[in-house]
Structure formats: C-alpha cells, structure tokens
N, C-alpha and C positions, 0 to 999 in steps of 0.2 A: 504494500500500500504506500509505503515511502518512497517507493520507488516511482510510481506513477505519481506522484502528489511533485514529486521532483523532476520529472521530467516535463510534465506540464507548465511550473514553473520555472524552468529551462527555456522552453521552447517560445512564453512568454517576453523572461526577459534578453532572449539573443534575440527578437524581431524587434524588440526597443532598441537594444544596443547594436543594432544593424542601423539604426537611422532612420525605420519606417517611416513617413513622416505621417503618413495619418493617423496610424495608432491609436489617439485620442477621441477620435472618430467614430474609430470602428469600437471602441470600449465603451462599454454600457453594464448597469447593474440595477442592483434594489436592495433594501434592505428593512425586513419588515420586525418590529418589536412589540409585545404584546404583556399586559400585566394584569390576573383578574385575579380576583379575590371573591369568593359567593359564599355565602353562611346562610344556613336555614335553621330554625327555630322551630320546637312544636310546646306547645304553652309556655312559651320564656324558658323552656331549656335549649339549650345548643342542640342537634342532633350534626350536625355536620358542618365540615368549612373544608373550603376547596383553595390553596394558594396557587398557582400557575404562571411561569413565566416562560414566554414561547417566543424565539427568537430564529430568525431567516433570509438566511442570505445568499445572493446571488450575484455571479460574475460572470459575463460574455466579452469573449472576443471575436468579431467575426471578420473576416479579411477576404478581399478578391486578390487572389497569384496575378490570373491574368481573368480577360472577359468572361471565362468560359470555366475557370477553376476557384474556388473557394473554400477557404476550411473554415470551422469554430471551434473557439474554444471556451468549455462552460465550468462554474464552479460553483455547485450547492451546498449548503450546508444549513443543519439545522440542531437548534440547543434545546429542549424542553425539561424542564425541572415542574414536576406537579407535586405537589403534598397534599391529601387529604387525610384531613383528622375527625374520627366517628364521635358518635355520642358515649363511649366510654373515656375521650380524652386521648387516644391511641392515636398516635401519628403515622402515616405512612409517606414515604417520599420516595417517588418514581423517577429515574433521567433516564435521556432517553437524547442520545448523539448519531448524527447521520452527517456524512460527507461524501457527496457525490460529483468528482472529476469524470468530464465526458470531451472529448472529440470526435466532430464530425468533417467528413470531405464529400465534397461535391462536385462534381462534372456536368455544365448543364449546355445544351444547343436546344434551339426549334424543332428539333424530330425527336431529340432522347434526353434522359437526365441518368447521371449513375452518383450514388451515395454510398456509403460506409462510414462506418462511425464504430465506437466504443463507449462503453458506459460502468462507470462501478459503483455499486453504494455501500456503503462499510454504514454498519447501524450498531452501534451499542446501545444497550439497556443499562448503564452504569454511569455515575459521574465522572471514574478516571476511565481510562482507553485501554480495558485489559480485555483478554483475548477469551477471558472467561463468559464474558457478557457479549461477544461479535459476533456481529454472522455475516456473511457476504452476499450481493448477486452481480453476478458477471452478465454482461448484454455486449454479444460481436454481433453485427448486422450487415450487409450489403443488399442493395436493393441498384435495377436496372427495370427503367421504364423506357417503352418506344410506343410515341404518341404523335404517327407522319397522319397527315389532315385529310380525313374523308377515307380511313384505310383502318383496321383493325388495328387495335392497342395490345401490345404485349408487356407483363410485368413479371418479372423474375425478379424471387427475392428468398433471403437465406436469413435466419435468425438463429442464435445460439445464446442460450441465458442457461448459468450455474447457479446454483447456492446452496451455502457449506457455512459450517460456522470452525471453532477450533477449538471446542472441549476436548478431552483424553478421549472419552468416548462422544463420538459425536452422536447431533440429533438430528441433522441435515446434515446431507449431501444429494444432491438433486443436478440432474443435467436434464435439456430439453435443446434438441435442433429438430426446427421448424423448416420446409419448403415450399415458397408457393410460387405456381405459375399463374397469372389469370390472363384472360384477353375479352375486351370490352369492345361493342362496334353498334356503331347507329346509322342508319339509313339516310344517307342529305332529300331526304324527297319531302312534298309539302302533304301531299293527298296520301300519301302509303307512310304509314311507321314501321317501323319494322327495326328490333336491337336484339341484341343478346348480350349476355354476361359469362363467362366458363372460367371456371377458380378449380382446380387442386392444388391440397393442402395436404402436406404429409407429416405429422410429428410424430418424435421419436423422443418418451420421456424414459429417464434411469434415475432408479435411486437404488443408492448401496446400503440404505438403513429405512426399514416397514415392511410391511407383507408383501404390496409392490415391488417388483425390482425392475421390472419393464415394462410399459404400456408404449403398445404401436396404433395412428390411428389415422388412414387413410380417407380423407373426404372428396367428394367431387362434385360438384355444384355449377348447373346450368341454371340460368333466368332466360327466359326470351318474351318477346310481344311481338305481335301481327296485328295492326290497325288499318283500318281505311275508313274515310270519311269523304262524302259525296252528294251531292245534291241533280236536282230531276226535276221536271214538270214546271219552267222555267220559272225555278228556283222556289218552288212553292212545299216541298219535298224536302229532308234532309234524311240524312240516314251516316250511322256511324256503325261500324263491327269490331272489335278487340275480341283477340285471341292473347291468352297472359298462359305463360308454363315454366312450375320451378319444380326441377328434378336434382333428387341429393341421395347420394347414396354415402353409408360411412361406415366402412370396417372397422370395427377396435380387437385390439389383441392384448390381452393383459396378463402377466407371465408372475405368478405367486412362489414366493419362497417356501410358503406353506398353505396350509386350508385355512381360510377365514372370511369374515360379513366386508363387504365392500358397500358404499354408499355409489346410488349411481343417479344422476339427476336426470330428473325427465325434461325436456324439449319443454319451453313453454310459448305456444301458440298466439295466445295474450290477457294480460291482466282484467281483473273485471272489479266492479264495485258496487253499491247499492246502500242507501243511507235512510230508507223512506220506508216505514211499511206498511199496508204487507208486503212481503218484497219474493217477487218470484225471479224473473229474470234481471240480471246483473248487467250492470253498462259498461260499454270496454272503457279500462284504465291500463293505457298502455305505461306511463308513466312506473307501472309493479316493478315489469320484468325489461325495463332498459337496461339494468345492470348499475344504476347510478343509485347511492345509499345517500345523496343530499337532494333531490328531487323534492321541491315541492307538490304532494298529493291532496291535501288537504285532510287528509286521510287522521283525524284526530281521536285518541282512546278515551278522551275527557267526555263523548259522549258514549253510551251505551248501542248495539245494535250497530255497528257497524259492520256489514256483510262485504268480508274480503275474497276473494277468487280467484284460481288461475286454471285456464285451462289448455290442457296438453293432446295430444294423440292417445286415444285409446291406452291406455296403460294402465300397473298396479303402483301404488301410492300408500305410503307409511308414515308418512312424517311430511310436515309443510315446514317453512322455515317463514317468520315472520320480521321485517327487519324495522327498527323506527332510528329515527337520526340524532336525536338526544344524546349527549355524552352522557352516559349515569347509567345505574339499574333504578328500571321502573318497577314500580309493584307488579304483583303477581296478576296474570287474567285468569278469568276463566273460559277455556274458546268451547262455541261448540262447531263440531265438524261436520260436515253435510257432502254429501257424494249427488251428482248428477251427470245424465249422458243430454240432457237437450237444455241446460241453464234455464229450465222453468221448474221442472216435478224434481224439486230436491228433499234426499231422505237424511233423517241425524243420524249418523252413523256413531255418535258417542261426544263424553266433555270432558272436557280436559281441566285444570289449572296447572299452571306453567308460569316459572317465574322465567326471568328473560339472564342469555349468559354473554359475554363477549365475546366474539367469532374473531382468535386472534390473525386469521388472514384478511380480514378488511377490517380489522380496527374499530364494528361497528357492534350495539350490541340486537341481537335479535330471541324471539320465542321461540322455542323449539320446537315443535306440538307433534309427536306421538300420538298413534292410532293402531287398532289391527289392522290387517292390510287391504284395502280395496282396489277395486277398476273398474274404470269411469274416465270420463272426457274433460268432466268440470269438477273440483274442489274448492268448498269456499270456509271459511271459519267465521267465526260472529262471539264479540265481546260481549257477555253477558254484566260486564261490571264496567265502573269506570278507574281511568290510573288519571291520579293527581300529576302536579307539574313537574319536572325535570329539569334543576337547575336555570328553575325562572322560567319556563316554557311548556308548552301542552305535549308529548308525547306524540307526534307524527309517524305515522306508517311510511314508508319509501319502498320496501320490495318484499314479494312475496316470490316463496323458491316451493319445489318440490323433488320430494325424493323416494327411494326405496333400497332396502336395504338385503342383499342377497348373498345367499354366502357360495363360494368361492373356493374350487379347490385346484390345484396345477396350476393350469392355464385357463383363459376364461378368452373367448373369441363372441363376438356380435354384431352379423352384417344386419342393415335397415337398410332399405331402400323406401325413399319416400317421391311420391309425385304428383303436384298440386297441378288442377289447369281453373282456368277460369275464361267465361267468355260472357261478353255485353254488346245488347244489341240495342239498340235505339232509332226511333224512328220521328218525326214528326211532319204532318202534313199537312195545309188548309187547303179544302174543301169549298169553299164559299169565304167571303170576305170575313164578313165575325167569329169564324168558326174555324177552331185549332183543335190536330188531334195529335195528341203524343203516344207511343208504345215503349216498352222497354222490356227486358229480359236481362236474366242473369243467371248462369250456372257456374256451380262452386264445387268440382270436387277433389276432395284430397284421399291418394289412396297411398299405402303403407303395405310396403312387400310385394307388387303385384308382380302376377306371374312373369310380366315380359312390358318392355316399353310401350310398341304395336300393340297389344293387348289394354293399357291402359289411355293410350293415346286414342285407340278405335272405340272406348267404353264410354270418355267423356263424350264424345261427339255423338255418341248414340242415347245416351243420357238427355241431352238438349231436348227427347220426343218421350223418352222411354224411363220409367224405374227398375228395367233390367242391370243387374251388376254381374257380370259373370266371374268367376276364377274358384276354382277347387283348394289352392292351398288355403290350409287352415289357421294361417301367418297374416293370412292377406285382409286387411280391414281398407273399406271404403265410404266412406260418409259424402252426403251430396245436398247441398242446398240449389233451390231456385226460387229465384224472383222473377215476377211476368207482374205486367200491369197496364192499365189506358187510364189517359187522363184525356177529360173533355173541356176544354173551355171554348165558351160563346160570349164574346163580348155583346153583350144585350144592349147595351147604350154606352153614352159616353161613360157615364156616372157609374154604371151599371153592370158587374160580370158575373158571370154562373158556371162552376167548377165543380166536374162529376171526378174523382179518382176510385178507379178499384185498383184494390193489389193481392197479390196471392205470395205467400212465401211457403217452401215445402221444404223438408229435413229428412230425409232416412237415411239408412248403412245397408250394408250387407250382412250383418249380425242381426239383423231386428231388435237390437238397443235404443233405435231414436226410430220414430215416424210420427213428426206430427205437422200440424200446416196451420196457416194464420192467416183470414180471410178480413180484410179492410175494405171498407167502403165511406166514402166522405162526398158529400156535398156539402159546397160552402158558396155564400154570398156575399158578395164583396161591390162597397156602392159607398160613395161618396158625395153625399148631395151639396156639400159646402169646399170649397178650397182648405178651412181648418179645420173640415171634419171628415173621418176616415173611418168605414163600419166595417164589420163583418162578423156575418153568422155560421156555423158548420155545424152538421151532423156527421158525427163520427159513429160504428160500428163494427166492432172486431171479434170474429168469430173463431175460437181454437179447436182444433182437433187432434185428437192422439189414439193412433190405431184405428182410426174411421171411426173414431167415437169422440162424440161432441164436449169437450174438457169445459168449455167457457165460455161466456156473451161478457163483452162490454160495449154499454154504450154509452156517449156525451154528447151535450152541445156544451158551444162555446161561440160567446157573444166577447168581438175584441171594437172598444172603442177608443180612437188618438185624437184629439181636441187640440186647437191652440186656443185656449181659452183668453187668451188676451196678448198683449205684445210680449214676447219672451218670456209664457206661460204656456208649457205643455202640460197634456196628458194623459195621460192612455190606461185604460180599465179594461181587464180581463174578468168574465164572469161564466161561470162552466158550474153543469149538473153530470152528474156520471153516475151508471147503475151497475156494476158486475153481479154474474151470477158465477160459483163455479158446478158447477153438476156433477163433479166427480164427491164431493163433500157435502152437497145441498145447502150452499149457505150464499146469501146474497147481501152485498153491501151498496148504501149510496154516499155518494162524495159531492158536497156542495164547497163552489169555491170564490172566491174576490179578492184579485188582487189590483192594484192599483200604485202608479208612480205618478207626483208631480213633480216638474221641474218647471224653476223660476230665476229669472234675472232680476235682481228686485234693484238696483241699481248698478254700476259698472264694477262697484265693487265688495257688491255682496249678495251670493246667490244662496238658493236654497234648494231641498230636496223633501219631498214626502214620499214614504212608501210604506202602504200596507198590506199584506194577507192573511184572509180568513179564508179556512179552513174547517171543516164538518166530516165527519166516514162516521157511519152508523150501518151497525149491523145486529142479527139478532141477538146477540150478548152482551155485544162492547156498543161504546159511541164514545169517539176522540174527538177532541177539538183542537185546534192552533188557530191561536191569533198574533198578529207581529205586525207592530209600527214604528218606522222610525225616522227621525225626520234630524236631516244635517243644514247646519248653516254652514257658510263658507264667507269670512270677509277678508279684504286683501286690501286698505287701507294705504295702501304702497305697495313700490317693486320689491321691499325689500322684507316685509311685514307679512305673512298669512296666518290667520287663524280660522281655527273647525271646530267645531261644538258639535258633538252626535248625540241622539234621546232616543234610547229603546226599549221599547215595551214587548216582550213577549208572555205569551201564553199556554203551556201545551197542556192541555189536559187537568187547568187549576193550579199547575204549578207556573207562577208568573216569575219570572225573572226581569228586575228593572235594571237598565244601564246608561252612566252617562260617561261620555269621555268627551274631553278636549285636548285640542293639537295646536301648539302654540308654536311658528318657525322663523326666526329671526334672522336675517343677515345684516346687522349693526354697522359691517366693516366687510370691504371686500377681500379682507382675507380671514374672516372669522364669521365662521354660522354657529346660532344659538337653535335646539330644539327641547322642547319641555312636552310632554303627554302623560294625561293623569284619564285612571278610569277608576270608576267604583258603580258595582255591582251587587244587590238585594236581589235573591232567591230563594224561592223554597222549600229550595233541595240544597244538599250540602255541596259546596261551603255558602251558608247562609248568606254570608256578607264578604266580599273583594275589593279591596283597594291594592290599587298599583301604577307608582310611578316612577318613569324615567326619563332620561335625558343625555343632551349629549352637546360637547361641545371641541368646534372643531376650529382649527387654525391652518388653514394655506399657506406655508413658508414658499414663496415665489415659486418659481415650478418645480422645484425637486424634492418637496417632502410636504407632509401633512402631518398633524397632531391631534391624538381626537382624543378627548376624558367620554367617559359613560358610564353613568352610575344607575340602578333600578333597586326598587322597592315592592316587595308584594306581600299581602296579609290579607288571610282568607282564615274567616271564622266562622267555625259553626260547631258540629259536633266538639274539633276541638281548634285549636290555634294557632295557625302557618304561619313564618314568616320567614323572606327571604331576602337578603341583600346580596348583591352585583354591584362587580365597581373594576371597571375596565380602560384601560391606558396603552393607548396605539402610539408605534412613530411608525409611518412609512418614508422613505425615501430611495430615491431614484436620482441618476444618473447618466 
C-alpha cells in the first residue's frame, strides 16, 4: 500500500517538477467535514447519545498527453470516529479509515475510446492502521468501445476486483474476473424503428475461505424492437405496430467444499405498494428493487398497514429482506406475509415479528422476515404496528429483496432461460368530422425455460388470437397478459364532448395458477359552458373475473368541477359515489367522496392554498371515515424574505390529529441564508402531542466552501416522553 501511495505521489510531483505548466488547472479537489451530536430522552432519562465526526476528502488530477490521450489521477480518503453511549452509561467508539488511490488512462477519437485504470481501497475498522482491523479490494479494469455512426457499437470490456484482508487466519479472500462483450444498433429510419441490444457476460468468482470456492456464471442477453408507424385515408387514419423481445439465458455453476444451505435470490420483476384499504391489488413501486438503499419511497413504518410487494417469476420464497435508510435499529415489527399469483386474491401465509439487523455488505440496516416456504408470483408483507422515529426521522422503507434458501451439496449447476415478447397495436381513425375512433391492443408474454426459441417466438404470435400455450416440459412456465380496447369520442359541440371507453384486460399461465380478466367500461361528459368553467361527469364500471367466474362489480360516478372563481382564484372539486360488491365473500361496500383544492393570489406577495377530502366506505360491519383540511399561506415580502404557515386538520375514523407548522427563510446577506421550521402536533393516538424544531444556518465563503450549523429538537408525549436533540456542523470546500 506504501508502495502505491508513493508512487502516485511520485508521478505527481515529477509532472510539477517537469515544468507542467498547467498543472494548477488540471488540479481540483473537495473536502467535506461533518460534526453531529443527537441525544434522545424517554421521560428525562438519557436513553442514548450519538457523537460523530465524519471527515472527506478528495484529490484529482486530470491531464491531456496529447488530443487524443489522457490520464487521472484521484485520491480519496475518509476518517469517521462515531461513539454511541446506551442508557446504561456504556460507551462504545467505532473508526473507521479508508484510502483510496486510483489511476485512470484514456485513448479517445470519433469512432473509438479505450480506458484502463486501477483502483485500491484499504479500509480499517480501527483508529491506528494495523493490519489486524484491514481489508482490501483491488479493481484492474480495461474497457474498448467502437461507436462508427449509423453502424453497430461494439464494447469489450475486462474487470478484475480482489478482496482479502490480513489476519493469521483470514476471513476474506475473494477474486472475481468479469467479461463482457455487448453491441448496440439502431435503425437511422423515421417510419420503421427497428434496434437491438446483445451483452455476454461471463464471471468467474473464487474464494479460498466459505462453503463456496467457485461460482461460474455465464449470461447472454438480447433486447430488440420492430416498430412502424403510418398513416392512410389522407391522413384521417393513423396506425402504429411495436414488436419488443428480451431473451436471457444464465448458467450458474457453483462448486462447494462441502454440503450446505446457500441463499439464492430470486429475479425481481418489480416492486409494488399499497397504502389505502381495502387493498387488493398493489401499485408498481419501482423505486423497491432499483438497488439504491437512499431512494426516497415515501414508504413510512410510522403509519400502520403498509402493504409492501415484490414480484418475481414463478418461484419458491423463504424469507423477504426488508431495507429502511435510517442509521439506527428501529423497533421491532410485526409483518404479516401474504402469497399471490394474480396481485389481487392474496392468502396470509403467517406473522412474523422481527426486529431489524445491519447487513454489513451495504452498511444499511434491514428486516429479515422468515416464513415456510412458498411459490407464487407476488409476495407482499404488511406492518401491523407502528416504529417510532430514528434519530430524529420516520423510518423509511427503500428496498425490498427476496430469497430462498436451498441446500447444497458438491456442485450445484442452474441453467434458466427466460423470454419476454411484447407487442402494441394502435389505431385511430375519423369517420365523419366530430367523430374519432381509437383501438389499441396489447400482449405481454413472459415464458421461462421454453422448449426452443421458434417455439416461443411462434407461441406469442399465436397468442395475439388464441389462449393456447403449448410445451411439455415440466420446467417451462408461461404467463400472458392482454389489453384490447375502443374509445369513442364525438365532439357534440363546441362546449360539448361525449366519451365511450371499453377495455378488457386478461391474465392466464400455462399452470392454471392465474386466469382472471377485468372488464371497464366508462362514459364520461365533458362541456364547458363558461371560458372559467370546466365540467365533467363519468360513469365508471368494472367487472372481475376469475376462472369464468364472476369475482367483483365496481361501480362510480365522478363529477370533476375547475372554476376561476375570480382573478387568480382557482378551483377544482372532485365528487364520486362508488359501490363494490365482491361475490366471492358476499359482502358489499359504498364509498362516498369530496375533495377539493383552492388556489389564490391574494396579492403579488402573498398567496394561498385550500385543500380538503372527505371520505365515507360503509359496509355491512364496518363504516370508516377521513376527513383532511388544510390550508397554506405563503408571503414573500421581498426577494430575500419567505414565509409558510401550514393548518391541518385530519380525521380518520374519530381519531383527529391537528397540525401547525411554519417555514421561516431568510437570506439577510448574500453570503448567508437563515432557515427556522417549527411544527407541533395534537393527536389521538400516541404520541398525543409533537413538537419539533429546526434550523439551519449557512455561510457562502466566495466560491470554494460553505459552512452550515443545524441544530433540531423533537418531543413527543403521550403514553410516555420522547425527546430528541440534533446538532450538526458542515464545512465543505472545493477547489
């Protein structure tokens, strides 16, 4: 490590002392510093305090040889000291030292680019720099891209990362070389689309210490598209076709020193979520399974009934991994777990409580949730409690994982071949002047292991007419969606339009796990008798089915009115009646609703908000209500001046919760912003009563650094008595 730390700074200072003269130029950094300090309280005793100092830094050199060559040179480093001391008085003190020297070079022209580089990070877990607390990872790379214009792209590229640490007996030692070819190409045409994508990927992981000692894992991955788009009947006619196909196939070979359980994660398809209920089917929340643990989801444990989801390819499922972005352990949940093959008829398959542990490979902490083992298409979990805050903050969900756990003996080999096609058809025509007709189609299917390419390729296309799935292996799963629909609209007058839509959506497999279909029909009226006034009425009804047998009716209207009620006074009122029956339970509910937004410029520099919804579902046993109002001012007195006042009133179900905050933002001096935010909160339900406020204040040192203090306060009383102090000191600077 001294060796590269020296050589770097070698190569440094001989291009100074060569004369470079731009040097100063090409040299850039940052250097970011960080000091907090948070104490929490429950009835006036301590229960915890958190000290932390987090410090980061950054050095680049980047230089052009000649036009066409260029290296860098980069230097990270990072210091963290954390102490946390419990409610016994016990101190614990964590460091935690990372140095990462990298060079990279580069070759670039107009047809090609080629790179190589190097990368190290040496990480202690210790204050001094002993070998006891290191571990390493090594990153050699080379990469060649050829990108000639109007002509397929080719990418070769090589990756090699170690890591090893240096105890007597080690705990790590790990290699991985990575190979990937790909080539991209897209069609210069306006009327015809037509690309594809082709990537193999080959790794090849060793490790000399765990059950594993080899894993080989050969992928190959096509995308393509077929589009055309075209017009007829001069030009009264449009018509579009897409043909979408992803074909992946992925051997793995896993080579065991012994017999044992292997965790293997299943493929996730995408995330789902649901926050309202009753809650049958789930909304995509892609945001789960992107891989990123600081994603904002909104996804918060502080309420009850949060219905989380992911769904994968047919497969068996043991355990979900649940992740939130909170540094800390949050209390314990209790999840319950649910299995589904069509994200509507979902069964509990058991409950768990589970307190949350740190997954020391991303640093972050998540729920573990154990189950026996199922298979199914869709798993979702649901907090039947709520968890308090987390170092000043609500508990956020960010990723949902899945797994199973299989045991393992020799060697362990698993080819998958999977192959999605998708095709959309659209049409629309006018007939007569006032009168527009749209069509649309859509098939979706994804199959897994099928007997032969030609075989799944000739299935989709026959699918488009048919619910035939043919293939005898007993491997091979096929699921298939379609959407078909017409929409009519007649422009009846100027004022005046009339809007017929049906749709049909259909789901089956070749398993007879899914078959069910969802029949919509809507007409809606839409008329505007005024320039500031804008109507419209619809009738909605949605018909389910599952197995040719009729699951469900829902029907609504829905009356939408937008007003300019006077000069820079909008507003728009929403008003809907809804009836479900389900037939498979015998139970029927109605849902009455009003919501409404005003918005007002009540002078240039002070505007307002009104927004309220009421809410009603009654059914034979239950009847919930929600109500919520709440109305914001907004004054801006000056450019340099803003102030917000928010009033909310909620209601669900008798439990009223009242809320006021103010947002106070100052910039006094143009190198200095002031901001102040105070909220306090009366509820019903515990914590009775919240106050919390913070602030922050920041300083612009001319362009290369900034200073910011931020300190918060929070105290929540009820059952019993929270209270939490924050108090945090930035310097950044740059370079």
């Amino acid at each position: 490590m001294k060796k590269t730390i020296l050589l770097i700074t070698g190569i440094i200072a001989s291009l100074h002392c060569c004369g470079v003269p731009a040097i100063a130029n090409d040299l850039s950094g940052w250097a970011f510093i960080s000091k907090n300090i948070n104490k929490t309280y429950e009835n006036d005793i301590k229960t915890s305090e958190t000290d932390s100092l987090n410090q980061n830094y950054f050095l680049r050199l980047n230089r052009a040889v000649t036009p066409a060559v260029s290296y860098e040179l980069t230097l990270r480093t990072n210091i963290l000291d954390r102490t946390e001391t419990g409610s016994s008085g016990v101190s614990t003190t964590n460091y935690q030292r990372k140095l990462e020297p990298a060079i990279d070079l580069s070759l670039r022209n107009h047809i090609y680019d080629v790179h190589a580089g190097y990368r190290r990070l040496e990480n202690w877990e210790s204050a001094h720099l002993s070998n006891a607390t290191r571990d390493t990872q090594v990153l050699y790379y080379t990469r060649f891209n050829l990108a000639p214009r109007e002509l397929p792209s080719l990418l070769i590229q090589y990756n090699r990362e170690e890591s090893f640490d240096y105890l007597p007996q080690p705990k790590r030692d790990d290699t991985s070389d990575q190979y990937t070819v790909s080539s991209s190409y897209v069609l210069p045409t306006k009327d015809l689309d037509a690309r594809y994508n082709i990537t193999y990927l080959h790794d090849v992981d060793k490790s000399a210490i765990g059950l594993t000692s080899k894993s080989v894992s050969d992928t190959f991955t096509t995308n393509y598209a077929l589009g055309y788009a075209g017009t007829g009947w001069n030009r009264k006619a449009r018509y579009t076709a897409t043909y979408l196909g992803n074909y992946s196939r992925n051997k793995l070979r896993k080579y065991l020193t012994q017999a044992g359980v292997i965790l293997f994660q299943r493929t996730a398809l995408g995330g789902l979520f649901a926050n309202i209920p009753p809650v049958q089917a789930l909304a995509p929340a892609p945001l789960l399974i992107n891989g990123s643990f600081t994603d904002n989801t909104g996804i918060m444990l502080n309420t009850p009934s949060q219905h989380i989801g992911i769904w994968i390819s047919f497969d068996t499922v043991d355990r979900l991994y649940v992740y939130y972005s909170n540094n800390g352990v949050a209390n314990p949940v209790t999840w319950q777990v649910y299995t589904s093959n069509d994200n509507f008829n979902w069964a509990l398959l058991t409950t768990r409580s589970v307190t949350p542990v740190l997954d020391s490979d991303t640093g972050f902490y998540r729920y573990e949730i154990l189950f026996p083992a199922a298979s199914a298409n869709y798993f979702k979990v649901v907090n039947t409690n709520t968890v308090p805050m987390v170092n000043g903050s609500n508990v956020e969900v960010t990723e949902i994982e899945a797994y199973n756990a299989e045991l393992v003996t020799g060697s362990f080999s698993n080819d998958i071949t999977s192959f999605s096609h998708g095709m959309n058809f659209t049409a629309s025509v006018q007939p007569v002047e006032k009168v527009n007709l749209s069509f649309n189609y859509s098939m979706d299917r994804r199959d897994q292991n099928p007997e032969s390419i030609f075989d799944s390729i000739s299935g989709a296309f026959g699918n488009i007419f048919t619910n035939s799935i043919s293939g005898d292996n007993s491997d091979f799963r096929s699921s298939i969606s379609r959407n078909y629909g017409m929409t009519a609209t007649w422009y009846t007058h100027t004022l005046f339009t009339t809007t017929l839509r049906l749709q049909r959506n259909e789901n089956f497999d070749n398993k007879n796990d899914t078959d069910f279909e969802n029949n919509t029909y809507n007409l809606s009226f839409h008329y505007v008798p005024l320039p500031t006034l804008d109507t419209n009425l619809s009738f909605v009804r949605n018909d389910r089915f599952s197995f040719n047998t009729k699951e469900s009716t829902h029907d609504a209207v829905l009356v939408t009115v937008g007003a300019e009620l006077y000069d820079n006074v909008h507003m728009i009122t929403d008003a809907s009646y809804s009836e479900s029956r389900i037939f498979t339970t015998n139970t029927e509910s109605k849902t009455y609703m009003l919501n409404g937004t005003l918005d007002a410029l009540i002078r240039d520099d002070l505007s307002g908000t009104l927004t309220f919804n009421l809410s009603r579902t009654d059914s034979a046993s239950t009847s919930t209500t929600s109500k919520e109002v709440l109305t914001i001012l907004n004054y801006r007195p000056g450019r340099f001046v803003n102030l917000t006042g928010n009033f909310r009133v909620s209601d669900l179900s008798g439990d009223v919760t009242i809320t006021e905050t103010f947002i106070a933002d100052w910039l006094p001096f143009p190198a200095i912003r002031l901001n102040v935010n105070y909220e306090h909160s009366d509820a019903d339900i515990d914590p009775l009563v919240s106050d919390s406020v913070n602030g922050y204040v920041i300083w612009y040192i001319q362009n290369f650094a900034d200073l910011r203090f931020s300190s918060s306060y929070t105290r929540q009383t009820g059952t019993s008595k929270r209270e939490s102090y924050d108090f945090n000191t930035n310097l950044n600077c740059r370079f």
